[in-house]
C-alpha positions, 0 to 999 in steps of 0.5 A: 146508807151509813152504818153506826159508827160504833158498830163493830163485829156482826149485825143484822139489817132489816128494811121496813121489818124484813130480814135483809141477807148480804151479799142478796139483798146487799153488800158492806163497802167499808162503813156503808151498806149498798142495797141491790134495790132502790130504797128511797123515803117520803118527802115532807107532805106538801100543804095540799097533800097534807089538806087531801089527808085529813079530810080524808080524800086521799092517803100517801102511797109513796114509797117510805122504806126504813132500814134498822141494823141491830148489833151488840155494844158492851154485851147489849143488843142495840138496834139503830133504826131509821137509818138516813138513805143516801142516793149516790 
């Protein structure tokens, strides 16, 4: 995952709400994060999948993690959320 590019001095990273804790539960190569576990987020919902949803049959229970980073720009905590997933 890339980080903001405007990012500079400390940060804090959350996935799905959840305090993450480097060197733990991932590690700073350059501009880029590299988490210990596999994250990985839901595809576009096919038609039938989408059909069995609201007709209430099923829900979607796929894995769907999210990844905010929250760093100071000009004095002001600014938080960059919904970072893209890479899976390299």
């Amino acid at each position: 995952m890339d980080l903001p590019p405007d990012l500079t001095g400390a940060f804090e990273v959350f996935v799905n709400g959840v305090l993450q804790h480097e060197g733990v539960d991932y590690r700073r190569e350059n501009d880029t994060l590299v988490f210990s576990r596999p994250l990985a987020r839901e595809g576009r919902l096919g038609f039938w999948r989408w059909l069995s949803i609201v007709l209430g049959i099923a829900g979607t229970y796929r894995q769907n993690d999210s990844v905010d980073v929250v760093y100071a720009r000009g004095g002001r905590r600014v938080v960059a959320t919904g970072l893209r997933l890479r899976s390299d």
